[in-house]
Every structure is written in C-alpha cells, then in structure tokens.
C-alpha positions as a Markdown table, in Angstrom:
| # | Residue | x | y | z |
|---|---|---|---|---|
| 1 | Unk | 0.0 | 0.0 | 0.0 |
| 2 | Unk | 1.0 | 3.3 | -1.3 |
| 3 | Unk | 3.2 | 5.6 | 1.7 |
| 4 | Unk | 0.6 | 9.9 | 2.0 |
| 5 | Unk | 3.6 | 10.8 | 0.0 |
| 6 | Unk | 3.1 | 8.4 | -2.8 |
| 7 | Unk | -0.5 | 9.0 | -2.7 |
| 8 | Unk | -0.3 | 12.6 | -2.8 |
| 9 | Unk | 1.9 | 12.1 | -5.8 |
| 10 | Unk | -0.4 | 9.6 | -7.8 |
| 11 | Unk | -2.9 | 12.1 | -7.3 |
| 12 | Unk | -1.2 | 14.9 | -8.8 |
| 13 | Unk | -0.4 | 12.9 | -11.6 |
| 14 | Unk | -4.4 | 12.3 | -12.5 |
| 15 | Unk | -4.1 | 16.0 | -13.2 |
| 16 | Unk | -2.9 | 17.5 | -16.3 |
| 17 | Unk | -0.1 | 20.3 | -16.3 |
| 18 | Unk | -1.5 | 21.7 | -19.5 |
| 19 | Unk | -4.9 | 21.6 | -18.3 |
| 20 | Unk | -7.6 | 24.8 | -18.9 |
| 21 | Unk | -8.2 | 24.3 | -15.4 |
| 22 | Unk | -5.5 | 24.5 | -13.2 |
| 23 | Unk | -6.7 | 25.1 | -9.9 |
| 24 | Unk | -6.9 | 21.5 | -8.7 |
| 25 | Unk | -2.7 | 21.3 | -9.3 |
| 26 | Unk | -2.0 | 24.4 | -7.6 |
| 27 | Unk | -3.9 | 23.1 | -4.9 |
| 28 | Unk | -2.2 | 19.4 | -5.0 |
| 29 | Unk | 1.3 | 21.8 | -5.6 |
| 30 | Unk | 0.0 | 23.7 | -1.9 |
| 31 | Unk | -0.3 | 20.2 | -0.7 |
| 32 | Unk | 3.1 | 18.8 | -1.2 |
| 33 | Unk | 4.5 | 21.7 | -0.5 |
| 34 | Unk | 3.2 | 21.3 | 3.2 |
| 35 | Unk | 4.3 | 17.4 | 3.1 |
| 36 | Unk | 8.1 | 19.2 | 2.1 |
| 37 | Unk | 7.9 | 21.9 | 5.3 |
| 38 | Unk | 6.4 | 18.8 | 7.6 |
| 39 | Unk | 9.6 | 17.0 | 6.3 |
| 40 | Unk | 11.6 | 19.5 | 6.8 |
| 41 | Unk | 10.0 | 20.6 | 10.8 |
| 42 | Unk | 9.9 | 17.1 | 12.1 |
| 43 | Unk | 13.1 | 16.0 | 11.4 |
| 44 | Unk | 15.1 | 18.9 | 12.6 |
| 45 | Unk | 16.7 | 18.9 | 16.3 |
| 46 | Unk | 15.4 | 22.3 | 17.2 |
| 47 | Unk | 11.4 | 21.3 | 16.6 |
| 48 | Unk | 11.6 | 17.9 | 17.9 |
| 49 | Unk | 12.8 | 19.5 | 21.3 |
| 50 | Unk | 9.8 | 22.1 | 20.9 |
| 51 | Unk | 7.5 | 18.9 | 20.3 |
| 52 | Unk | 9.4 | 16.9 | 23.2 |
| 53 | Unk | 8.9 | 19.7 | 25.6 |
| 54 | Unk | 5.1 | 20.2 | 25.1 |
| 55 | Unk | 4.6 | 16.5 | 25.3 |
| 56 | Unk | 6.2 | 16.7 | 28.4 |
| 57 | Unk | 4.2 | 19.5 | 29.6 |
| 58 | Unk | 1.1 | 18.0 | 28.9 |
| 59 | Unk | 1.8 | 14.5 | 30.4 |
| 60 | Unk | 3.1 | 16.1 | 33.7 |
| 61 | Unk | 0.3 | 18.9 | 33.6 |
| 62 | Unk | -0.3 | 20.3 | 37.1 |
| 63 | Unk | -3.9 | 21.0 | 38.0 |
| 64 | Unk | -3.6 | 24.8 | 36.9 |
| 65 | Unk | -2.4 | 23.7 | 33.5 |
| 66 | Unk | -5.5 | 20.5 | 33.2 |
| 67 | Unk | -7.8 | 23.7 | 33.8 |
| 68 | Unk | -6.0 | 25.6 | 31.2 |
| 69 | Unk | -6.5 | 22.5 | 28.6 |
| 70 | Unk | -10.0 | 22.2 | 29.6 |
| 71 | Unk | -10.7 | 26.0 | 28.7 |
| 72 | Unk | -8.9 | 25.5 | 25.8 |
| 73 | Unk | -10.6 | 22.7 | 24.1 |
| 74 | Unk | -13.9 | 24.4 | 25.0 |
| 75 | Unk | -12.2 | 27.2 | 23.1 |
| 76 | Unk | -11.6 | 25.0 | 20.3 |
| 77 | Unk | -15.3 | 23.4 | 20.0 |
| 78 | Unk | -17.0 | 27.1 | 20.5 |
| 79 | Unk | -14.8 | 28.2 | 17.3 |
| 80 | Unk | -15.5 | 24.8 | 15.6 |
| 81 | Unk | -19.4 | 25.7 | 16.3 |
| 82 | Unk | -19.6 | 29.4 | 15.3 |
| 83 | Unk | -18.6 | 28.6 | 11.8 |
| 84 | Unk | -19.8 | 25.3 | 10.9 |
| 85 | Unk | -23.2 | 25.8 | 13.3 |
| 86 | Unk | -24.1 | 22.1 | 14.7 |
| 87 | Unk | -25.5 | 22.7 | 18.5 |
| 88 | Unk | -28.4 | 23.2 | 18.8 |
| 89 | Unk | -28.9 | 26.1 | 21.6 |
| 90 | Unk | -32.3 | 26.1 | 23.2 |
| 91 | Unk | -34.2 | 22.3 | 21.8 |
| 92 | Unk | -33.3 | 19.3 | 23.4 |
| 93 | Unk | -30.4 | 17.7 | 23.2 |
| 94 | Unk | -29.0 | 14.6 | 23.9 |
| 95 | Unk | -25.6 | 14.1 | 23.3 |
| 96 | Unk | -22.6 | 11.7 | 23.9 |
| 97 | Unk | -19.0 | 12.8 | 24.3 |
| 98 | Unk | -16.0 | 9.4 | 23.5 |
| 99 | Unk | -12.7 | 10.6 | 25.4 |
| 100 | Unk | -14.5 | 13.6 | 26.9 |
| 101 | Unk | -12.3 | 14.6 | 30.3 |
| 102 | Unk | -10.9 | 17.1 | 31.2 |
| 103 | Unk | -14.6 | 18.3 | 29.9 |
| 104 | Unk | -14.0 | 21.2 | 28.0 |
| 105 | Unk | -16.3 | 20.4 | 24.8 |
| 106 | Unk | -19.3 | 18.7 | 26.8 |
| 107 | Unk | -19.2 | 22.2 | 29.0 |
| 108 | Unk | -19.5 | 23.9 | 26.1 |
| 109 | Unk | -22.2 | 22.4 | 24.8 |
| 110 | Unk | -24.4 | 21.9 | 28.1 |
| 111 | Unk | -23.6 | 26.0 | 28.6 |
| 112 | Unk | -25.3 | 26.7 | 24.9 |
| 113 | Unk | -28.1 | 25.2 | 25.5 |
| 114 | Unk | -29.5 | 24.5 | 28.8 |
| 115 | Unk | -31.8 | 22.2 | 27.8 |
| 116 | Unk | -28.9 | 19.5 | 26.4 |
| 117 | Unk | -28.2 | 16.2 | 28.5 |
| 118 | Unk | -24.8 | 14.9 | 28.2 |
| 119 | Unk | -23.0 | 11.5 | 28.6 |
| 120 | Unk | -19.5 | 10.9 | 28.5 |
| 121 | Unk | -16.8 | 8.2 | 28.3 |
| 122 | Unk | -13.5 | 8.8 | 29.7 |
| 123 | Unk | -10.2 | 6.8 | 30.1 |
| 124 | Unk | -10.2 | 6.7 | 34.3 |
| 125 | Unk | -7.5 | 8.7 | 35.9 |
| 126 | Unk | -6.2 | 5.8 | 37.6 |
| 127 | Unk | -5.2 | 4.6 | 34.3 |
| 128 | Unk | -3.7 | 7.6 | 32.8 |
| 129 | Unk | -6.5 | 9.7 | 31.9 |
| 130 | Unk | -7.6 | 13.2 | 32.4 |
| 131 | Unk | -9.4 | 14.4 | 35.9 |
| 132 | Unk | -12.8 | 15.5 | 35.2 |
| 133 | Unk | -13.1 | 19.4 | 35.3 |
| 134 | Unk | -16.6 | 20.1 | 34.2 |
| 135 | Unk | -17.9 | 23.2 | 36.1 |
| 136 | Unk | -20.2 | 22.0 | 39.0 |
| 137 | Unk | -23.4 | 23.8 | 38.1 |
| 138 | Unk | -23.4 | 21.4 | 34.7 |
| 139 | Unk | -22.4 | 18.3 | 36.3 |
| 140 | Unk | -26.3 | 17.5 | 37.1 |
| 141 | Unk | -26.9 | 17.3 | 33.5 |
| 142 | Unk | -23.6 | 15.4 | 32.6 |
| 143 | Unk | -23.4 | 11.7 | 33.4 |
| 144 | Unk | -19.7 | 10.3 | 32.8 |
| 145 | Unk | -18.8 | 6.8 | 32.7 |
| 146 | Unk | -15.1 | 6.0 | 33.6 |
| 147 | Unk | -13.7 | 3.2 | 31.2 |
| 148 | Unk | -10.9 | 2.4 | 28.6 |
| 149 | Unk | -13.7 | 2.5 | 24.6 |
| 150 | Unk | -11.1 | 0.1 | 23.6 |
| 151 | Unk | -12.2 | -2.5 | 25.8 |
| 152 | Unk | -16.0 | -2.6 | 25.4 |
| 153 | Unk | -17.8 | -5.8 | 23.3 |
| 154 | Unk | -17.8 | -4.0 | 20.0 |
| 155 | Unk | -17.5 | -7.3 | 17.6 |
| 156 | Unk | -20.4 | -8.9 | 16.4 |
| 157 | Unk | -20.6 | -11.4 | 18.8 |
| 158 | Unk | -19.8 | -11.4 | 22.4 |
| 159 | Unk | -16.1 | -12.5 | 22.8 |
| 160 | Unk | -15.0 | -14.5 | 26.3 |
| 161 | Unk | -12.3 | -12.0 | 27.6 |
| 162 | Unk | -12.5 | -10.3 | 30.9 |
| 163 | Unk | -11.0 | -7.0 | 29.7 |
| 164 | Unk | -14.3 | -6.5 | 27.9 |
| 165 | Unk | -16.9 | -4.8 | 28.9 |
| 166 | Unk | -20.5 | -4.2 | 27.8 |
| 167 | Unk | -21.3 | -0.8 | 27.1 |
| 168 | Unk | -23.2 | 1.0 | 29.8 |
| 169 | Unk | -26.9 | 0.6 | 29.4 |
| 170 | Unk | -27.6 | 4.4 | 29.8 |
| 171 | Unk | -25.4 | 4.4 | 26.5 |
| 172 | Unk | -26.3 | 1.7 | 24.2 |
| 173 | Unk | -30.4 | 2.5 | 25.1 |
| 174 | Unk | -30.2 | 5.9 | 23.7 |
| 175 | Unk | -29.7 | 7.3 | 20.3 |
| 176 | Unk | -27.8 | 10.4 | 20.1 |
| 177 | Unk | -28.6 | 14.2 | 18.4 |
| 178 | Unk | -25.0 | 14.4 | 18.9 |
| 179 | Unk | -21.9 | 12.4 | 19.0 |
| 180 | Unk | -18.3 | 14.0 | 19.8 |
| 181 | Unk | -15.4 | 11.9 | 19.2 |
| 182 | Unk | -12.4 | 13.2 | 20.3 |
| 183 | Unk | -10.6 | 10.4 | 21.8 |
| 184 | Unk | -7.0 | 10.3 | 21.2 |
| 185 | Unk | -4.1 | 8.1 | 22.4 |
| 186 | Unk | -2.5 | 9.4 | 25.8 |
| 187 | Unk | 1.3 | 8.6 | 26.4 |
| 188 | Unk | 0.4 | 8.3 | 29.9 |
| 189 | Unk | -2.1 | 5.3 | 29.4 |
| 190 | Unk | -0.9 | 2.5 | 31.6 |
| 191 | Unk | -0.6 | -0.9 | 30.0 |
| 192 | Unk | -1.1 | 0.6 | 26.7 |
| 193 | Unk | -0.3 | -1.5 | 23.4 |
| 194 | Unk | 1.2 | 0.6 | 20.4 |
| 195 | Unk | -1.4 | -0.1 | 18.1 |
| 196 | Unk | -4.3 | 1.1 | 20.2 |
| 197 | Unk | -4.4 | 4.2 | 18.4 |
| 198 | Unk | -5.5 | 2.5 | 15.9 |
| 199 | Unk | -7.9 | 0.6 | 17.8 |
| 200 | Unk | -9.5 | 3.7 | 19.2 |
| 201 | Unk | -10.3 | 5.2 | 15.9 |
| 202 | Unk | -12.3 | 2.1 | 15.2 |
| 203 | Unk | -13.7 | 1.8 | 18.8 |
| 204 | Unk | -15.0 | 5.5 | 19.0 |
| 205 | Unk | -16.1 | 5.1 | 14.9 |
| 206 | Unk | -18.1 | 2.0 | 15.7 |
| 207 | Unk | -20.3 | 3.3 | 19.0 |
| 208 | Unk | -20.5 | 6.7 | 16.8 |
| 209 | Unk | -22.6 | 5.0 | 13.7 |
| 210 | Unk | -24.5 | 2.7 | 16.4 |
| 211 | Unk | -25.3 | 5.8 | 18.7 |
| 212 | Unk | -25.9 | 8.7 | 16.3 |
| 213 | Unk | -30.1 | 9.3 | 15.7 |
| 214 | Unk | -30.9 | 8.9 | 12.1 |
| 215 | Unk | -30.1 | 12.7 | 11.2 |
| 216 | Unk | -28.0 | 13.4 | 13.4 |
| 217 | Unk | -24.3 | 15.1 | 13.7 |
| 218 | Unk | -20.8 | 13.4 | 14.1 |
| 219 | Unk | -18.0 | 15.7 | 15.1 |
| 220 | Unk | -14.6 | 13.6 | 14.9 |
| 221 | Unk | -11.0 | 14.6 | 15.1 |
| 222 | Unk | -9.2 | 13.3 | 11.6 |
| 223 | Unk | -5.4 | 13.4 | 10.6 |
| 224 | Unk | -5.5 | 15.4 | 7.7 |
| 225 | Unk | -7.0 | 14.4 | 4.3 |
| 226 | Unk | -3.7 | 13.3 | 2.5 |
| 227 | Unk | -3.6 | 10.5 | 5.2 |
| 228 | Unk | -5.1 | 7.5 | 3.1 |
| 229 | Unk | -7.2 | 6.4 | 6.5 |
| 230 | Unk | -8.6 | 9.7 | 7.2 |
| 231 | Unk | -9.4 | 10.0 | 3.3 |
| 232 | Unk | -11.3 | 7.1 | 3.5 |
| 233 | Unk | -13.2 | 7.8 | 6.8 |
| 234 | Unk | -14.4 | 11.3 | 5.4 |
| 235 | Unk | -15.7 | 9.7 | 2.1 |
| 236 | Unk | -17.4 | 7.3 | 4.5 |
| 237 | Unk | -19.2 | 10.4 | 6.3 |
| 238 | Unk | -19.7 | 12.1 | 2.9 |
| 239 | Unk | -22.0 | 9.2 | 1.8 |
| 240 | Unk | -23.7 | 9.3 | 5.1 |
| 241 | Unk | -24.7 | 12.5 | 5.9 |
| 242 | Unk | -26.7 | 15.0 | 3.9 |
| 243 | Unk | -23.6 | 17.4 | 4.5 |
| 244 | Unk | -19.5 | 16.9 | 5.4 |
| 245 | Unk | -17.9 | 20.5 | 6.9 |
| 246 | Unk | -14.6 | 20.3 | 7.8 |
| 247 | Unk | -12.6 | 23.0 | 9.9 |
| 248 | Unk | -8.9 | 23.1 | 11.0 |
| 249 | Unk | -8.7 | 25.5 | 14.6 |
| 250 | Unk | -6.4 | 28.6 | 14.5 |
| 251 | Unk | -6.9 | 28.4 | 18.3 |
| 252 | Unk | -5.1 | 25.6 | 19.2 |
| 253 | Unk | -3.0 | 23.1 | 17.1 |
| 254 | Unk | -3.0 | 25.0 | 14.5 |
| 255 | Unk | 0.5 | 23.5 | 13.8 |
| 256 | Unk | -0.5 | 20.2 | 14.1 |
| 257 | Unk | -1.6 | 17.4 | 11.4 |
| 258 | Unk | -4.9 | 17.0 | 12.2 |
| 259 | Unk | -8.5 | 18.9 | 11.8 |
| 260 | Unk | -12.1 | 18.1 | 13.1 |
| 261 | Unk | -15.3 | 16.7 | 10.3 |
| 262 | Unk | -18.4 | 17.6 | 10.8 |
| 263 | Unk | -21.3 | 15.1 | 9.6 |
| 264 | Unk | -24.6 | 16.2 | 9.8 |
| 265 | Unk | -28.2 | 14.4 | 8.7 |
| 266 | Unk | -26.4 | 11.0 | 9.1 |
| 267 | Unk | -27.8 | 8.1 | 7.9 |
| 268 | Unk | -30.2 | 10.4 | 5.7 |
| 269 | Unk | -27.5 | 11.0 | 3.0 |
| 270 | Unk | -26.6 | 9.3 | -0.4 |
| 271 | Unk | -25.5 | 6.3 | 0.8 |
| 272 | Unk | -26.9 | 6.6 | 4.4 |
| 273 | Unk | -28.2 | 3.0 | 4.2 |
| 274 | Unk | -24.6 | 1.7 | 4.5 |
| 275 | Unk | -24.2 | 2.3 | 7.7 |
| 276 | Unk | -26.4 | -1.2 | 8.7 |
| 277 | Unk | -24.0 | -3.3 | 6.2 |
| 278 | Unk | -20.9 | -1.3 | 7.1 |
| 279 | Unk | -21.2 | -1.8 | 11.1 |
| 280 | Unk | -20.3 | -5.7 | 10.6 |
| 281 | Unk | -17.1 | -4.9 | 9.2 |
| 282 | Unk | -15.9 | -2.1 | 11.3 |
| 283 | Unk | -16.6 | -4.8 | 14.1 |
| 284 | Unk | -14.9 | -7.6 | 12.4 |
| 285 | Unk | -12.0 | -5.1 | 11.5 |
| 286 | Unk | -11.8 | -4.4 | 15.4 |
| 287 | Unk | -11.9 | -7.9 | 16.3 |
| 288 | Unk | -8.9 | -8.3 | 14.1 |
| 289 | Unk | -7.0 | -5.1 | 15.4 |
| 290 | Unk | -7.7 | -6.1 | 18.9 |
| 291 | Unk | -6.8 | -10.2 | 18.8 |
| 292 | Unk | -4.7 | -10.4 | 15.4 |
| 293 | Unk | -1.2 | -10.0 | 14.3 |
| 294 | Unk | 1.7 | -12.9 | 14.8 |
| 295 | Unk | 1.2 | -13.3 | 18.5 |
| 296 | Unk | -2.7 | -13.1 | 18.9 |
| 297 | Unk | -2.8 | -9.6 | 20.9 |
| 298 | Unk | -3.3 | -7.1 | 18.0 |
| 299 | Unk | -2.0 | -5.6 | 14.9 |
| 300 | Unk | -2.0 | -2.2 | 13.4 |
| 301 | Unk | -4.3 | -0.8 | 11.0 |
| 302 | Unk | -2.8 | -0.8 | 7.7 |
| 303 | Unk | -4.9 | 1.3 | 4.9 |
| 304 | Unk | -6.3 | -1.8 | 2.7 |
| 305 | Unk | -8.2 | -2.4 | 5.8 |
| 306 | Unk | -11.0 | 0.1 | 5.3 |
| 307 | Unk | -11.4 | -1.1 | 1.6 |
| 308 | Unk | -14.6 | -2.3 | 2.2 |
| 309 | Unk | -15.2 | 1.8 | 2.7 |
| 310 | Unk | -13.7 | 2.8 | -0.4 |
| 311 | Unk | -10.2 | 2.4 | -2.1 |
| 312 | Unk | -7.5 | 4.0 | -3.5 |
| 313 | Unk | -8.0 | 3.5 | -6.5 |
| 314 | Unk | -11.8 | 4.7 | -6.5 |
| 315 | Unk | -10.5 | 7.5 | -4.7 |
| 316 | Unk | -8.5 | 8.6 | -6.8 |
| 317 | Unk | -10.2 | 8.1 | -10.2 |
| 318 | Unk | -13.6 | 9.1 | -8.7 |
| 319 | Unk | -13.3 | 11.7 | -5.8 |
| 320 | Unk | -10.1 | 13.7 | -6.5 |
| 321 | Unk | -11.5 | 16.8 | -6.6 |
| 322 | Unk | -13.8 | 16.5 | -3.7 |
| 323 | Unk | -10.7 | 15.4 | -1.4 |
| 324 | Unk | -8.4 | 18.0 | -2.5 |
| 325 | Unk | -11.0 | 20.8 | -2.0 |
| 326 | Unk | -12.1 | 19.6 | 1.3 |
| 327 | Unk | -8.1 | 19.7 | 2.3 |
| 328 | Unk | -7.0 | 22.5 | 0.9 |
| 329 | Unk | -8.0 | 24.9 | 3.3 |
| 330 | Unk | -6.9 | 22.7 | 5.9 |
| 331 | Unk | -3.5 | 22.3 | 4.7 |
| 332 | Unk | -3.6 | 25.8 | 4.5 |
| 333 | Unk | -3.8 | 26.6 | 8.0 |
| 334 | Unk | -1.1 | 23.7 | 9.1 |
| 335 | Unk | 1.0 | 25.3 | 6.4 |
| 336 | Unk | 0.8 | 28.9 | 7.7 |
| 337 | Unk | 1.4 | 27.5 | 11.2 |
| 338 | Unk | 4.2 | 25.8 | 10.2 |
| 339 | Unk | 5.7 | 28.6 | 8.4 |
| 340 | Unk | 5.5 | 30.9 | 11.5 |
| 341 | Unk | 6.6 | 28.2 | 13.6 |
| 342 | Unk | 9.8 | 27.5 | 12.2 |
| 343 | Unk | 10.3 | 31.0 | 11.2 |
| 344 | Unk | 11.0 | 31.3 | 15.0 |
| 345 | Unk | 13.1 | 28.7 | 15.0 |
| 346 | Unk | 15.1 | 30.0 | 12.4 |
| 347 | Unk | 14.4 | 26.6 | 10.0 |
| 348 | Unk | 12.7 | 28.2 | 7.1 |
C-alpha cells in the first residue's frame, strides 16, 4: 500500500499540467509543498525539542495547566461551532461525548443550551486519563462513565475475555442528536499496546454509527486528508450525511496534522443505508486489530483495511477533486502554522 507521500503524488499525476483548469494542481502543488515543510520541521533537532517539551508539559500537567487545557478545548469546540453551526442552543439535546475529560467540549455544549443532556466516556485517571473538570453547576446534567472504549464488546458477537466490557446501558439505550469523538491516544495510558491508536479510531467510529439518531451530527478529530485512512473515513461520512464541513482551529493546534469533520443528517445522505452493512465490518476489523497479528494480541491498522469503505484507486479516479477541495483549506492553515513556527526557530 501506497506511503501519504506516494499517494499525494499519484494524485497529482491524474491531473494534467496543460490543463484549462489549473486550480486542482495548484492546490495538490499547496499540498506537497506542506508534506516538504512537515519533512523539513519534524526532522530537525530544534522542533523535535519544541515537540518533546510540550509533550512533556502536557503528560506532567499540574492542575492549573488541566484547567487551562480544559478552557482550551472548549475554546476550540465554541470556534469549531460558530462557523460550521451544529449545537443546537435552546431544543433538546441529547448528546454523547467518547474521550470527553478534562470536559472542555461537553461544558461547552451543556452552557449553549441548557436544555442538552450529556453522557461521556473517559479513560479513568487511575489509568492515565484526564481528571474531570466540568464546572459544578453542569455536572447534574452530565453523566460520565469512567472506562478504557477500547475494551468494550464492539464485535459482532460477544467475545469471552475479561478486559471487555459491555457498554453501559444508559449508552447503548439511547440514540444520540449528537456524537463527539475526540478520543485520542495518551502517552500516559498504563498498559497501553502501540497499536491502540489504531484501535481507538475504530472503537469510537463504531459506537459513533450505532449511537448517532438517524439525522444526526458526528463531530470527529481526523489526521489530515492526504492520510489514506482519514481519506477514507471522510468519504465514509460524505455518503452518510446530507452534508460533510470540515474545519482546522487557528486556536489551538494550529500547527498540528490533524483537523475536526463535521457530519450532519447521518444516515439520511446518499448512501446513508450503508451504515447497517458497514457496522459488521468495522466490528470484524476491530476484532482483528484487537486479537490479530503474529502473537494473537493485535495488529496495526494498515490502509487496505477500510477497503470495504472505499479504495484507493476509486478514490483517486472518482473523488479527487472533492478530497483536494475539502483539504486545501486545511492544509492551508497547518502550512501557515508551520511557516510561522519554524520562522521562530530559524528553519525556514
């Protein structure tokens, strides 16, 4: 399977230099330029001390800086909200938050609207996760359950292994207006396997589809769209929903490769009737993630693995200019980060 790089580079070559229309290259030309300063950033001693030292911060946060993160990521969802408009702020509103401490984008959504009910699943702090900071006068409308999404029975079949558990009732009974999914590996996880990154994306994808209200909205945290998986994943939600928004925050991360999806009207779009055939293969996909590789206790996900969603190929012939359009404001922010970034550091 084809490296982003190569991918990037296939897909440029579907586009003619002598073309009428050239925007599509100078976008694709925007693109790899980015790939050439992410190159160029990552590998050089000064940023991966930068990188190293923010790491550090955030895995040995004290509680003044958790608090700062939480306001932060509320920051983040409120700017995510005010341009792409997806909660709701006086109706009822159920919603369900994957990875949701230290809180900041439930609070934000249960201050909007004071008529929203919350639930939330959160890595427990005894394991490595992140204390629960929601403001006191929300909690009553919050219910949080502590445990590790990669662990619950998601196959399609209950599987004998005492690290699973069944999704909490007060969960798997409700369907969702909303679903957040913002879950993300933390590097202090106890007991942690290295491909449970990849089994978190699946995890949080699969109670997502089975939560989510027929026209509903999925919010979900994506690498960017020259990552085959994350290309995949958002032509998934295209053919889904009645409507895809994508937005890359200038608040925080800016720097960073990854952006946040929006999905509304899921299950009423295109293709929404996929998501009942799909479901069986995300689960089987997670059985195999979670129990595979050479020794039996998991493998990584590689990017044939979401063929069944779409592939390459189709992507490529098919859906070119959709992806590059959706990314190329995206990979206009990173790259404007980036730029300013290493202009400090004296590396561009």
């Amino acid at each position: 399977m084809s490296t982003p790089r190569e991918v990037l580079v296939r897909l440029a070559s579907c586009l003619s230099p002598t073309s009428d229309d050239t925007d599509e290259a100078v976008r694709l030309y925007k693109a790899l330029r980015l790939l050439e300063l992410q190159e160029k950033g990552w590998h050089h001693e000064d940023m991966e001390q930068h990188f190293q030292e923010q790491r550090q911060t955030a895995d040995t946060a004290s509680s003044d800086l958790s608090l700062m993160w939480f306001k932060r990521m509320k920051a983040v969802l409120r700017e995510i909200d005010q341009r792409l408009h997806f909660v709701a702020s006086d109706k009822p509103l159920e919603f369900l938050d994957l990875g949701c401490c230290p809180g900041g984008f439930s609070s934000y959504v249960l201050e909007k609207n004071p008529n929203a009910i919350g639930y939330g699943i959160s890595l427990p702090v005894i394991d490595g996760g992140h204390a629960f900071a929601l403001e006191d006068h929300l909690r009553f409308r919050f219910n949080l359950v502590y445990q590790n999404l990669t662990y619950y029975q998601l196959g399609s079949c209950i599987i004998e292994d005492q690290r699973l558990k069944s999704l909490p009732d007060k969960i798997s009974d409700r369907i969702f207006d909303l679903v957040l999914l913002d879950g993300h590996q933390l590097r202090t996880q106890n007991s942690a396997l290295p491909w449970d990154i990849n089994r978190l994306l699946i995890s949080q994808l699969i109670i997502a589809l089975e939560a989510v209200k027929v026209g509903g909205t999925i919010v979900i945290k994506l690498p960017l769209p020259h990552k085959v998986v994350s290309a995949k994943i958002l032509y998934l939600l295209r053919v889904l929903s009645t409507k895809l928004l994508v937005w890359k925050p200038v608040s925080m991360h800016g720097n960073r490769g990854t952006f946040y999806a929006v999905a509304k009207g899921v299950g009423n779009g295109p293709e929404g009737w996929r998501i009942f055939s799909l479901l069986p293969s995300l689960k089987e996909l997670w059985v195999d993630l979670t129990f595979g590789g050479d020794e039996g206790l998991g493998r990584f996900l590689k990017p044939g693995d979401l063929d069944f969603l779409v592939t390459v190929d189709d992507l490529i012939a098919h859906h070119l200019d959709w992806l590059v359009q959706l990314g190329e404001p995206l990979w206009k922010v990173q790259g404007n980060a980036l730029r300013r970034l290493f202009s400090k550091k004296n590396i561009v």
